[in-house]
C-alpha positions as CSV (number, residue, x, y, z in Angstrom):
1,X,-13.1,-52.0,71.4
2,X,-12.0,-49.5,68.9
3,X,-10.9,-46.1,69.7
4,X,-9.5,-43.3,66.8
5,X,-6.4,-41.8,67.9
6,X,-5.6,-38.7,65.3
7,X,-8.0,-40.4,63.1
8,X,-6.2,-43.9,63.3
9,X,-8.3,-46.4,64.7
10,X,-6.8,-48.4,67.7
11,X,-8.1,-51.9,69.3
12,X,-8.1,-51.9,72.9
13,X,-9.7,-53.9,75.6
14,X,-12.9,-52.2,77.4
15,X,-11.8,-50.3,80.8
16,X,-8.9,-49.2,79.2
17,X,-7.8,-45.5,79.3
18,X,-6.4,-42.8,77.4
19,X,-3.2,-43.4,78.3
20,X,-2.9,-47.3,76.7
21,X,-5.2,-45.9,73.9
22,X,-1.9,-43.5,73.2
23,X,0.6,-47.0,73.7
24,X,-0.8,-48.9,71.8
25,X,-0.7,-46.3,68.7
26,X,3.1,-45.8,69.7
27,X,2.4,-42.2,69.8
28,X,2.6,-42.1,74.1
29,X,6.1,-39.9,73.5
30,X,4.1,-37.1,72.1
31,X,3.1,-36.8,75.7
32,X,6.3,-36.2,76.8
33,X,7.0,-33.4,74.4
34,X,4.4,-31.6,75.9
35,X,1.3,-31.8,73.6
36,X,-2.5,-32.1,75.3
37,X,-5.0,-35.2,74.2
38,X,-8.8,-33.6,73.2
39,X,-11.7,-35.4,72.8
40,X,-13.5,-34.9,69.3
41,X,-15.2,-31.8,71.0
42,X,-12.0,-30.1,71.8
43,X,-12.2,-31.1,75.7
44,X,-8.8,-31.6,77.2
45,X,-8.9,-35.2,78.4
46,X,-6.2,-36.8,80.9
47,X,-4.1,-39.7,80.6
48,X,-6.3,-41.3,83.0
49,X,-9.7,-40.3,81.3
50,X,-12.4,-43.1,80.5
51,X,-12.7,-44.2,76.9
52,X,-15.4,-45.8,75.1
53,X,-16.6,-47.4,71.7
54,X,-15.2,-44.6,69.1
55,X,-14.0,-42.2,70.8
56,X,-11.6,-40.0,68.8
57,X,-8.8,-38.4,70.7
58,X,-6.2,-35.8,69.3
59,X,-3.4,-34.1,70.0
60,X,-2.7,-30.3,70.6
61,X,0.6,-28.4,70.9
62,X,1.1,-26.7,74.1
């Protein structure tokens, strides 16, 4: 399925979550510098959180 991850779509397999939504864009270290992932409605979402068909996830600083 394909998921946006600061507007860049990303292919990943269904039941996947944030967190290999975030691998697979390369972009997991921005995690680690201590920005938040948002949903397209400004919802903080955790690394665990469900994804689905187009979601669009971003990043926030702290």
């Amino acid at each position: 399925m394909r998921v946006y991850v600061n507007e860049k779509p990303v292919e990943i397999f269904s039941g996947m979550k944030v967190k290999h939504a975030l691998i697979s864009a390369g972009l997991l270290k921005e995690i680690e510098s201590g920005k938040k992932v948002y949903d397209e409605w400004g919802n903080e979402i955790g690394l665990d959180g469900e994804l689905s068909e187009g979601v669009k996830i971003f990043f926030k600083p702290l």
